[in-house]
C-alpha positions in Angstrom: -95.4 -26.4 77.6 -93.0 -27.9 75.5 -95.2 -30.9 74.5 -97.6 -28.3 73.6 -95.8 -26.2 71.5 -92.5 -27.9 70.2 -88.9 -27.3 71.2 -86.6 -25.1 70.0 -83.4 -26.1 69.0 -81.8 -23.0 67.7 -82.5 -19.8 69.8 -80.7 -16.2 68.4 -80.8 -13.6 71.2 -80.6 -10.5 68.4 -81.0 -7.1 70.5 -79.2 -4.0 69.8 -79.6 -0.5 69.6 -77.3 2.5 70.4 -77.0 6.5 70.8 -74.0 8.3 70.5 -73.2 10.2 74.4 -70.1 11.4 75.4 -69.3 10.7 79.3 -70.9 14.5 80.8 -73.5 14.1 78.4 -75.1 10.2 79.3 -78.6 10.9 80.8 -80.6 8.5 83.0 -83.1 7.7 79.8 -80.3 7.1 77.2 -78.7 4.7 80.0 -82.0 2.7 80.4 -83.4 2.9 76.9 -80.0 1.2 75.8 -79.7 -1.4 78.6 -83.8 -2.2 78.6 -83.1 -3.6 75.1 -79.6 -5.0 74.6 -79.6 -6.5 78.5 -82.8 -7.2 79.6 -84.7 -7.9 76.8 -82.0 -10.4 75.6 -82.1 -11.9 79.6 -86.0 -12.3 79.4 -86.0 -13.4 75.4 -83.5 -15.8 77.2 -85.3 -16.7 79.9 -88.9 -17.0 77.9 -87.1 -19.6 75.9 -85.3 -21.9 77.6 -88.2 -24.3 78.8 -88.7 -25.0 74.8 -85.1 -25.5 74.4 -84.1 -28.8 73.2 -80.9 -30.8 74.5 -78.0 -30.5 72.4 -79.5 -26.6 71.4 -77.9 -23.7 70.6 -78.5 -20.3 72.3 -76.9 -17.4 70.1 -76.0 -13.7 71.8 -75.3 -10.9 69.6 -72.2 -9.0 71.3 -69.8 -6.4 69.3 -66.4 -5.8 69.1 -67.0 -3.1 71.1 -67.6 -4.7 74.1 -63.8 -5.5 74.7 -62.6 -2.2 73.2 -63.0 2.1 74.3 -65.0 3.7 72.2 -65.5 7.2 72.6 -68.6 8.6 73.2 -70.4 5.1 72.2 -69.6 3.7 76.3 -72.6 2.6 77.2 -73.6 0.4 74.1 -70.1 -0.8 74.8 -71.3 -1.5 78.3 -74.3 -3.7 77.3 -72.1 -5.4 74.9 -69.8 -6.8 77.7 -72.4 -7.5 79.9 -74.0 -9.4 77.0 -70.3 -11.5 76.8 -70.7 -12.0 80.7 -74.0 -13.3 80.8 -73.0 -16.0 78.2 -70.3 -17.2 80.5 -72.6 -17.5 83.6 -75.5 -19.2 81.4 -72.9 -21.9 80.5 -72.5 -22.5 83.9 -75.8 -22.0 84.8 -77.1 -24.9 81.5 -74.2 -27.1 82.9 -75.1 -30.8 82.2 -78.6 -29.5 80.2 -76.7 -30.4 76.5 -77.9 -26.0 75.8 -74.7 -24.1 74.7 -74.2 -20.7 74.7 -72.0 -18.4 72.8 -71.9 -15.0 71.6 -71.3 -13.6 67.7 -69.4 -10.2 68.1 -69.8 -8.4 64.7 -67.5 -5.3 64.0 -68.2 -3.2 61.4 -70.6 -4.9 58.8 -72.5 -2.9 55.9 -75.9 -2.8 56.7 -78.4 0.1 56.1 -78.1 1.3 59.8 -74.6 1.5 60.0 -74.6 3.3 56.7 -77.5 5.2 57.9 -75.8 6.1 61.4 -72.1 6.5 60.0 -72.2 8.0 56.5 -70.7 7.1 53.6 -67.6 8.7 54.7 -67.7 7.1 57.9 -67.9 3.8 56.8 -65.1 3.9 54.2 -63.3 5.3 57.6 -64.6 2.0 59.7 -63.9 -0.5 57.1 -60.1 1.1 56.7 -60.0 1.0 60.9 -59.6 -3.3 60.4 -56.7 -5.4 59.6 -58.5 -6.6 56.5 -58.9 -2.6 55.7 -62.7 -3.3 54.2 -66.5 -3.4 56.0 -68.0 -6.8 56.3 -70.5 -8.5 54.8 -73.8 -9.9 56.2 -73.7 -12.8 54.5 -69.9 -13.4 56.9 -71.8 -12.6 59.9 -74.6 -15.1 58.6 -72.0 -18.0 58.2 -70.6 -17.4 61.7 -74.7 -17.7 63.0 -75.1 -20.7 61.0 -71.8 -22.6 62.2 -72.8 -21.5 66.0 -76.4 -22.9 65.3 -74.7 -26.1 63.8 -73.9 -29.6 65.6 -70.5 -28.2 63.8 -69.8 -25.9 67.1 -71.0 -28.9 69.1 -68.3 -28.9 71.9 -68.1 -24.7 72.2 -69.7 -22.9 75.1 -69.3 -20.0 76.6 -67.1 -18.5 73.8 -67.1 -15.4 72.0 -66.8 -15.5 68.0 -65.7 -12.2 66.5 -66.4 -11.6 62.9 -65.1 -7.7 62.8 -62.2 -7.5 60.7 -59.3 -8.5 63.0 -60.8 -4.6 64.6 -60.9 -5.5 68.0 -58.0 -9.0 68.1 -55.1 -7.2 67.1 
C-alpha cells in the first residue's frame, strides 16, 4: 500500500467536539456522540494511517488543557481529552523502535469562531482573563506548536504532551 500511494510523514490526529452536561444530566447519546469522535475516530484515523507512515514521522494528537483539569459541567469532553493524552503514551510504546513519534498539542483557550461562537463575547474576555498571561490565544501560537511537533526540530520527543493554553492548566 505504501509503494502505491506514498508515505506519510506528518499525520495530525485533529478531532474534537463537545456539549455542555452537568453530572445528572450526561445521557447515553451525549456520552457516545462525544467519545465516537474525539476517541475513536482519532484511534481509527490513527490506525488507517500508520501503514503509510514514514520512519522518523510525526503523529500529532489534539488534547486540551482540560484533560488534566475539572471542569464543570464540560466532564466528559474532559474525559476524551485524557484518554486522548493516554493513548499517546501507549502508541509510543506500542511504535517503539518504528522511528514514529507521538505527542499531543493541548490548546487552552484560543480565539476561534467556535469558541466565540460557544462562549460569547463575554465569555471569552472571561476565559482569556482565567490564564496566567490574562489574554485568549492565537491560532497562529497553536500553529507554531503543530509545526515544531511536525518538525525533525522535536526529533527526540515522544510521548509528551505540549500545552499552548496560557499557563491555564500548568500553574
Amino acid at each position: 500500500m505504501k509503494a502505491e500511494r506514498g508515505g506519510l510523514d506528518i499525520l495530525f490526529a485533529n478531532a474534537g467536539t463537545g456539549a455542555f452536561a452537568k453530572l445528572g444530566e450526561i445521557t447515553p447519546g451525549h456520552y457516545d456522540q462525544i467519545f465516537d469522535i474525539n476517541v475513536k475516530g482519532t484511534v481509527f484515523t490513527v490506525q488507517k494511517a500508520l501503514p503509510l507512515m514514514s520512519d522518523g514521522g510525526s503523529i500529532i494528537l489534539t488534547g486540551s488543557s482540560t484533560g488534566v483539569m475539572g471542569t464543570p459541567a464540560f466532564s466528559i469532553y474532559s474525559a476524551t481529552k485524557a484518554a486522548i493524552r493516554n493513548l499517546a503514551r501507549s502508541w509510543a510504546l506500542d511504535l517503539k523502535g518504528s522511528g514514529i513519534r507521538v505527542n499531543v498539542l493541548s490548546p487552552g483557550p484560543i480565539t476561534t469562531e467556535l469558541a466565540t461562537e460557544v462562549l460569547g463575547d463575554e465569555g471569552m474576555a472571561a476565559m482569556g482573563a482565567s490564564t496566567v498571561l490574562g489574554r485568549m490565544g492565537d491560532p497562529s501560537e497553536t500553529g507554531a506548536v503543530a509545526a515544531f511537533l511536525a518538525s525533525s526540530d522535536s526529533s527526540f520527543m515522544t510521548g509528551g504532551e505540549v500545552f499552548v493554553d496560557g499557563g491555564l492548566a500548568q500553574v
